[in-house]
KETOR-571455 format. One line per 8 residues: number of its first residue (from 1); their letters; for each residue x, y, z of C-alpha. Coordinates in nm, 2 decimals. Example, Ala and Ser with C-alpha at 12.3 -4.5 7.8 and 13.67 -1.06 7.14 Angstrom:
<atoms>
1) AS) 1.23/-0.45/0.78 | 1.37/-0.11/0.71
</atoms>
This chain:
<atoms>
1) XXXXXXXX) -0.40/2.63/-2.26 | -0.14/2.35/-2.31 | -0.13/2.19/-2.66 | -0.23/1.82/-2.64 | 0.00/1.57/-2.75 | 0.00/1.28/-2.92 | -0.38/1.29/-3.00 | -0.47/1.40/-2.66
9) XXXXXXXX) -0.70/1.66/-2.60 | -0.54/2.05/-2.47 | -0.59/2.10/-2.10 | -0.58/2.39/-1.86 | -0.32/2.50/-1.62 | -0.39/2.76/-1.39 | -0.06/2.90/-1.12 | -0.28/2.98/-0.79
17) XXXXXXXX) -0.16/3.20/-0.48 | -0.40/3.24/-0.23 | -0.39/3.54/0.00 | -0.27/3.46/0.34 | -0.50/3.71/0.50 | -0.80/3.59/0.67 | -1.01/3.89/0.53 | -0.96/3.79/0.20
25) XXXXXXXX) -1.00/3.45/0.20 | -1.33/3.44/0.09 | -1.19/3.66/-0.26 | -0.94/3.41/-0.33 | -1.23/3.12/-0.36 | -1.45/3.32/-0.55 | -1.16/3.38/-0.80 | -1.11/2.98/-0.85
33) XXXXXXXX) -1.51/2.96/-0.83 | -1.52/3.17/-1.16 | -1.22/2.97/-1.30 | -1.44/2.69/-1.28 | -1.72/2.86/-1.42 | -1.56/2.93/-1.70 | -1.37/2.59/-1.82 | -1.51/2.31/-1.98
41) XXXXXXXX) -1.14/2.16/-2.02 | -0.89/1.93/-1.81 | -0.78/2.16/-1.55 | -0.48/2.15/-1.32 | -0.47/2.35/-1.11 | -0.11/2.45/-0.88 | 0.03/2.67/-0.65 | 0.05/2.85/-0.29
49) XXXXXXXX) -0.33/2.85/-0.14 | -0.21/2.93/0.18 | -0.43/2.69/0.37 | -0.45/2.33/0.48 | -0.77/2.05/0.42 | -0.64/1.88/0.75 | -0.50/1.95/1.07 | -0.23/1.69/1.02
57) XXXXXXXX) -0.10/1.90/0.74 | 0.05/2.15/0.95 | 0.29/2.07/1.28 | 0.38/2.32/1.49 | 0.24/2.68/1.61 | -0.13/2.69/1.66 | -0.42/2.51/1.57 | -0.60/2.59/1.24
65) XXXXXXXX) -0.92/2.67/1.29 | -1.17/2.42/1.16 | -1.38/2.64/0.96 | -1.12/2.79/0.72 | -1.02/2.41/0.65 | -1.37/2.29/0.58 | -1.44/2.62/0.37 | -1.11/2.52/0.21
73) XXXXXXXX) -1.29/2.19/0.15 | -1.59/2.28/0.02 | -1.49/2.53/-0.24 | -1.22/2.24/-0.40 | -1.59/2.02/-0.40 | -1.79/2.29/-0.53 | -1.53/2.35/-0.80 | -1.52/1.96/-0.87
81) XXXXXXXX) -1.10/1.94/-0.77 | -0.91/1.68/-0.61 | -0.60/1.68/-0.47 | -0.38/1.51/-0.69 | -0.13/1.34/-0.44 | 0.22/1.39/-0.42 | 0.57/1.26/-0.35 | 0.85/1.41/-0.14
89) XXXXXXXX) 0.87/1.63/0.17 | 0.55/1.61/0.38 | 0.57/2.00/0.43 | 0.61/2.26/0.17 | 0.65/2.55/0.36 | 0.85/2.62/0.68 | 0.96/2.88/0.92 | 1.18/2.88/1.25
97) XXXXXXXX) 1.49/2.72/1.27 | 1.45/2.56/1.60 | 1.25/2.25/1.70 | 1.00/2.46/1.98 | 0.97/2.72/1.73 | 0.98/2.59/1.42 | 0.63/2.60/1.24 | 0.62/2.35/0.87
105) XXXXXXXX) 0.30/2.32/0.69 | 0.13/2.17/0.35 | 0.06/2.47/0.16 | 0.11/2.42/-0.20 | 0.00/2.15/-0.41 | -0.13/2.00/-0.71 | -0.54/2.03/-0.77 | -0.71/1.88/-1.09
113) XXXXXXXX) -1.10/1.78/-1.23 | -1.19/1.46/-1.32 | -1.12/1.54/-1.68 | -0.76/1.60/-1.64 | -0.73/1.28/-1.43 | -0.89/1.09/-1.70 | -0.63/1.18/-1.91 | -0.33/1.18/-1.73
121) XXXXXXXX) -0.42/0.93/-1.42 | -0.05/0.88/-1.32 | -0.05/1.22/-1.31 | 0.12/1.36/-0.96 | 0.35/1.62/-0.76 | 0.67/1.64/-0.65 | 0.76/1.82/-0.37 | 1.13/1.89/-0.44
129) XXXXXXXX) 1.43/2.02/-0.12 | 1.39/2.36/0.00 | 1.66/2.60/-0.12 | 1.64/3.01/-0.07 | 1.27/2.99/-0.03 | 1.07/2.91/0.29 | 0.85/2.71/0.01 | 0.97/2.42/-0.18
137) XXXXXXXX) 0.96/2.38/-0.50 | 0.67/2.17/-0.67 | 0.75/1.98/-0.97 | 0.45/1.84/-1.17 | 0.45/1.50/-1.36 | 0.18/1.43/-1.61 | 0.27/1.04/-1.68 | 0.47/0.84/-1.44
145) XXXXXXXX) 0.81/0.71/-1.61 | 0.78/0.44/-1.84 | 0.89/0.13/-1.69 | 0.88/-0.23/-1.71 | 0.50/-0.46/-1.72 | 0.44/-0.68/-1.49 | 0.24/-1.01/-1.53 | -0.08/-1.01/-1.37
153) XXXXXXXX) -0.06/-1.28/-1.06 | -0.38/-1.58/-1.05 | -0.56/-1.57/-0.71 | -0.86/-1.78/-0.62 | -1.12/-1.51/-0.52 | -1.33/-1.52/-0.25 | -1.65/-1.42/-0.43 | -1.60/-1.70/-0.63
161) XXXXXXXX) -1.75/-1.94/-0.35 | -2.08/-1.74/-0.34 | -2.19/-1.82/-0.73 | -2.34/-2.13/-0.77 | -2.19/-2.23/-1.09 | -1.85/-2.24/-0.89 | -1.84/-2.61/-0.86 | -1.92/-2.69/-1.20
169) XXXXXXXX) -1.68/-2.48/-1.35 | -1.40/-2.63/-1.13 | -1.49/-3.01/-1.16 | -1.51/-2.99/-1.57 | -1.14/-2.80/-1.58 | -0.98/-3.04/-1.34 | -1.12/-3.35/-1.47 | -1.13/-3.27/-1.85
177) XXXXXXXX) -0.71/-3.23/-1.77 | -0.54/-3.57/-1.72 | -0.22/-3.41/-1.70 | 0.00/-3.34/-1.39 | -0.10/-3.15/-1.10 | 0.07/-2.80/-1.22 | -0.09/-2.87/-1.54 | -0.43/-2.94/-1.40
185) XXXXXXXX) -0.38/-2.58/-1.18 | -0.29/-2.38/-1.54 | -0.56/-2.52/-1.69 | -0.76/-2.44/-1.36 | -0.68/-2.12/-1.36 | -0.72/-2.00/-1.70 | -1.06/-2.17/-1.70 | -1.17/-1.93/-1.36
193) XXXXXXXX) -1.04/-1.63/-1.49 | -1.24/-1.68/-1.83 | -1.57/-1.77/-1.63 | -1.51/-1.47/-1.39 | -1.49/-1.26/-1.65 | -1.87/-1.39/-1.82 | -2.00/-1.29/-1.59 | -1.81/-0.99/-1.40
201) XXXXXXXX) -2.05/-0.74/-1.56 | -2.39/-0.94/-1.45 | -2.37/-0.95/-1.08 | -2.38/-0.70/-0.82 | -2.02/-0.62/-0.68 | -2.07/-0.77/-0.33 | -1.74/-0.60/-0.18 | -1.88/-0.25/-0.28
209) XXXXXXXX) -1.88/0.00/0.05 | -2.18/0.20/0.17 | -2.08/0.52/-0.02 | -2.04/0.33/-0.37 | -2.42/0.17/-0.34 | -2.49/0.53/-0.24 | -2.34/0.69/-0.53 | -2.39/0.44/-0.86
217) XXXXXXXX) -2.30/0.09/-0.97 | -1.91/0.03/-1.04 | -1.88/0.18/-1.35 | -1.97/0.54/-1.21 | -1.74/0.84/-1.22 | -1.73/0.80/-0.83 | -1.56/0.46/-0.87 | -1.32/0.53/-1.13
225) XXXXXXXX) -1.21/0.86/-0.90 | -1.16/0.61/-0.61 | -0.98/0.36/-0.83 | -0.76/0.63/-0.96 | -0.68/0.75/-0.60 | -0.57/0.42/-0.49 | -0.39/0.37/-0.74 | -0.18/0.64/-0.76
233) XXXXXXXX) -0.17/0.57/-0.33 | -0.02/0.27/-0.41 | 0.25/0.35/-0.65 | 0.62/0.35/-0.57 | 0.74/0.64/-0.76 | 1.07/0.63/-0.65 | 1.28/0.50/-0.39 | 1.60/0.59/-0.16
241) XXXXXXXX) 1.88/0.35/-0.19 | 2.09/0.26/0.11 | 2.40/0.49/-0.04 | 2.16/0.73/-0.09 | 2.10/0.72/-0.50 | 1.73/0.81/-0.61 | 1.60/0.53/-0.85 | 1.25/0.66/-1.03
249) XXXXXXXX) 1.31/0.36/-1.35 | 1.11/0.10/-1.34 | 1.32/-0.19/-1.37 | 1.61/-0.03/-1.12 | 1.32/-0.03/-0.86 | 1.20/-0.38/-0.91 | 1.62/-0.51/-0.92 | 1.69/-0.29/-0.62
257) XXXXXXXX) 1.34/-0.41/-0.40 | 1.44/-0.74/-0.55 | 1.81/-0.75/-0.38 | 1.70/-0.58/-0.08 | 1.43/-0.89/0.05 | 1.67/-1.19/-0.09 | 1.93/-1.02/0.14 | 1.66/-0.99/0.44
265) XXXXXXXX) 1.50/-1.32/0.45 | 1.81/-1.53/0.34 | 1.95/-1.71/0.62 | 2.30/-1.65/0.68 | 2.35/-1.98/0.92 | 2.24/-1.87/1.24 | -0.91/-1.50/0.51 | -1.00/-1.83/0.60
273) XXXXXXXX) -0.89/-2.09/0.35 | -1.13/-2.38/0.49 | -1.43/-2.18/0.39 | -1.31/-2.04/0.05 | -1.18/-2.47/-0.02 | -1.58/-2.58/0.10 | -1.70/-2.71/-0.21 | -1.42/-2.79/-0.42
281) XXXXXXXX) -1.18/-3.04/-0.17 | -1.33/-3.34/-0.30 | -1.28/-3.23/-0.66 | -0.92/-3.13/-0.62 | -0.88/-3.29/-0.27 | -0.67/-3.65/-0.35 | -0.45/-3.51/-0.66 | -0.34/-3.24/-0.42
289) XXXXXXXX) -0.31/-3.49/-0.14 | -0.10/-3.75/-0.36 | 0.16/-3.40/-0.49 | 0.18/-3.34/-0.10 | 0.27/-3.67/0.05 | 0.53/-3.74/-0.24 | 0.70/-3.42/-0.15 | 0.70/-3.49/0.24
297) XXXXXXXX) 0.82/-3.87/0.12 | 1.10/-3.73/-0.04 | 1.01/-3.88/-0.39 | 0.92/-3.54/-0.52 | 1.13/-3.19/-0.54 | 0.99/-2.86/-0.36 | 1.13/-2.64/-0.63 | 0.81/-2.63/-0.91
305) XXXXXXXX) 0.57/-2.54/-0.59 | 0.81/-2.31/-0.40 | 0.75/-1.97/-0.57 | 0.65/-1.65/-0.37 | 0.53/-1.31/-0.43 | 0.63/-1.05/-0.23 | 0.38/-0.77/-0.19 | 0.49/-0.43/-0.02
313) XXXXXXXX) 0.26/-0.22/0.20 | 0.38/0.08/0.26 | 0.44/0.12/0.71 | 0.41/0.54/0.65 | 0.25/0.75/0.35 | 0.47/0.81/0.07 | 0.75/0.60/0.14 | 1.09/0.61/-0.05
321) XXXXXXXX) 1.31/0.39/0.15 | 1.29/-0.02/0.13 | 1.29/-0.06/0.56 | 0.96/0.18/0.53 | 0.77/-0.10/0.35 | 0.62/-0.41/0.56 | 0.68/-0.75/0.31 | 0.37/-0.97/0.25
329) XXXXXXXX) 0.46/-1.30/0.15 | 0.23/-1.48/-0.09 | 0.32/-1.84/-0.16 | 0.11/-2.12/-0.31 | -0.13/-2.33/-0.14 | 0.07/-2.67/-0.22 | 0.38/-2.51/-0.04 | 0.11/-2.42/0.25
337) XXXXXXXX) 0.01/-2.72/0.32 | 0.36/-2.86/0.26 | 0.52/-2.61/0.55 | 0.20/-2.65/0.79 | 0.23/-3.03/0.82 | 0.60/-2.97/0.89 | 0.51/-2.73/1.13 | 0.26/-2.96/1.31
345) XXXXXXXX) 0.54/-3.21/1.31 | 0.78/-2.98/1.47 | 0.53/-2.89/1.73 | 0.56/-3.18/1.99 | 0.92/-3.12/2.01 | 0.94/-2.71/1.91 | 0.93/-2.67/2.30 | 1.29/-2.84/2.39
353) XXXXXXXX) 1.47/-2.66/2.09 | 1.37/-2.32/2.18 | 1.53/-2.14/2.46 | 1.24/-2.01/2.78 | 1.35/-1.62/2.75 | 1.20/-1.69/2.38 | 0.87/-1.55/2.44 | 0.68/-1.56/2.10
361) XXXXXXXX) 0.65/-1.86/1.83 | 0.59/-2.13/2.10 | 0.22/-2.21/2.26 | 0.13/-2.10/2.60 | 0.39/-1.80/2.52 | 0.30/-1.47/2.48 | 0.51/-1.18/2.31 | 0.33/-0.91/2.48
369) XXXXXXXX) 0.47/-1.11/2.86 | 0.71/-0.89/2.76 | 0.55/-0.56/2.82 | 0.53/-0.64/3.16 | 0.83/-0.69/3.24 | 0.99/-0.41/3.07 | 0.79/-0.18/3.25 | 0.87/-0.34/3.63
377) XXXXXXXX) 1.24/-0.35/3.48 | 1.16/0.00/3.44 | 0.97/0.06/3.77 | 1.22/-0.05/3.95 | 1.52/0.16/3.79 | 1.31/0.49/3.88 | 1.29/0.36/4.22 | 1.59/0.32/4.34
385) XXXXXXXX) 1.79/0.58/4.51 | 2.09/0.44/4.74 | 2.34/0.24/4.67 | 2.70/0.26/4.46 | 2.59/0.06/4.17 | 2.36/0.19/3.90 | 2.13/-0.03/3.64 | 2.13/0.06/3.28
393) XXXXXXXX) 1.88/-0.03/3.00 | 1.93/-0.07/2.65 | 1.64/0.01/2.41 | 1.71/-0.21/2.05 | 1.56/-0.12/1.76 | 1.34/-0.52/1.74 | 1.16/-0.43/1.43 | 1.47/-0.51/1.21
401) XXXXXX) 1.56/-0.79/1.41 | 1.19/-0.95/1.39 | 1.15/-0.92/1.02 | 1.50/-1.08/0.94 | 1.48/-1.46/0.94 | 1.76/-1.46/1.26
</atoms>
């Protein structure tokens, strides 16, 4: 038992090694089924089971069979455990030292109840570098590092448009504010997130899947386990800078992410938003207008509009390094409307300022045109056989070169 701290309650940790014999597979799970039996506490539960939940978990050698992974499965279900995530090393466990041979799988991790997840939900593993052992070394977090809070974006909701009372709580904000437009969108805004939170708890969660109707209403334990899973999905734990320094603060993370995209989309020289506005354009339709035309007139500034959020969703699982994270740009709908009109303007002459072999951002182009002809490029180099003088192709990495803003 481990002492609880700061008015927490004590929890259990239990050190697992599973056998790695088939014939005694089936005593190892009744071992941790009479662990479970027997403790009414937060349990964690780590170690070496000596067997995957997936077939991705393992690369290399054979293929595990099915039914010791779904046995594997069902007795971490029957015991109530989850898998508690995990940062690091895909594989903990390796063997072979060359790439045909070489066998690596996800043996050892972190497995806890819903107890000990309550009470330590940024609770996680680490799977640390190999050293003299073919396993690597787990090292077990309770709380993720403090680090710095931050504010809670406003965004307009879709559900929003589907309760009647909608319209009326929009038209009394924006007309009981005879302020600016910026002040008329603060006041907006802290009127919608009051009314949404009246009546949050009173209607039926309408973005709910098929397994949460199936299971209870939103404030089940089933929810809260898939809340806590996302969220501890989500998290950035740490990241790899480019010199090759771990950063695990807080703040370093959000100063080093923060450098990292001013650098990328700084230029160097070289859902549908007409049904969530139905309703609620002739309210807020001619301020938003008047803002728009005085900034396209040049009697207004861009600056007060011009703020964006980047959001970063992560291109693999568990990612460390900044290039591993696709950028989501969320700006305001004043600076949308602002960049779409000068688009549309830009369109009648976009055609004679941007060069034929451009095959993308243009109408009546296509990026994938380029498919094709990559592959007769191709097609033709494995063709040819006579002749003194060869063909060469060069294969760039475009991903870079497409998020940058040259």
């Amino acid at each position: 038992m481990v002492g609880g701290e700061n008015g927490q309650d004590d929890w259990r940790f239990t050190c697992f090694y599973g056998s790695p014999y088939l014939k005694d597979k089936n005593i190892a799970w009744d071992v941790l089924r009479r662990l479970s039996y027997e403790n009414p506490h937060p349990w964690l539960e780590a170690g070496d089971f000596n067997e995957i939940l997936f077939g991705f978990e393992k690369k290399g050698g054979g293929t595990r069979d099915q039914g010791r992974m779904d046995a594997f499965r069902d007795i971490l279900e029957e015991c109530q455990l989850m898998d508690i995530g995990y940062s690091g090393t895909w594989f903990t466990w390796e063997r072979g030292n060359l790439p045909e041979t070489s066998i690596r799988e996800r043996l050892d991790r972190g497995v806890a109840n819903e107890k000990w997840i309550t009470l330590f939900p940024m609770g996680r593993v680490q799977h640390l570098s190999f050293s003299m052992s073919d396993h690597c070394p787990l090292l077990i977090s309770k709380d993720y590092p403090k680090s710095y809070s931050a504010q809670q974006k406003f965004h307009f909701e879709s559900w929003w448009t589907l309760e009647d009372s909608t319209g009326k709580v929009i038209k009394e904000a924006w007309e009981g504010n005879l302020e600016s437009l910026l002040q008329k969108l603060e006041n907006l805004q802290r009127s919608l997130k009051t009314w949404a939170l009246s009546i949050k708890n009173k209607r039926e969660d309408r973005k709910k899947r098929a397994n949460w109707l199936r299971l209870g209403d939103k404030n089940s334990a089933f929810f809260h386990k898939c809340a806590t899973a996302r969220r501890q999905k989500n998290l950035i734990s740490k990241l790899i800078s480019e010199d090759g320094n771990e950063i695990t603060t807080g703040a370093e993370i959000n100063e080093t992410a923060t450098t990292f995209f001013k650098e990328l989309f700084t230029s160097k020289g070289v859902a549908n938003a007409d049904k969530v506005m139905d309703g609620i354009k002739n309210i807020v339709g001619k301020n938003v207008t008047e803002y728009c035309l005085e900034i396209l007139n040049g009697e207004k500034g861009v600056e007060a509009v011009n703020n964006t959020d980047i959001v970063l969703i992560p291109r693999i699982p568990h990612s460390s390094t900044l290039v591993n994270f696709r950028p989501i740009s969320l700006c305001s709908v004043i600076y949308k409307i602002v960049a779409k009109t000068v688009a549309n303007k830009l369109q009648g002459v976009i055609g004679s300022c941007i060069d034929r072999v451009q095959s993308a951002f243009h109408p009546g182009r296509l990026i994938s045109d380029n498919m094709l002809l990559a592959y007769e490029i191709l097609h033709t180099f494995k063709k040819k056989r006579t002749g003194h003088k060869g063909y060469m192709a060069v294969k760039l990495d475009m991903s870079k070169v497409y998020d940058r803003v040259e």
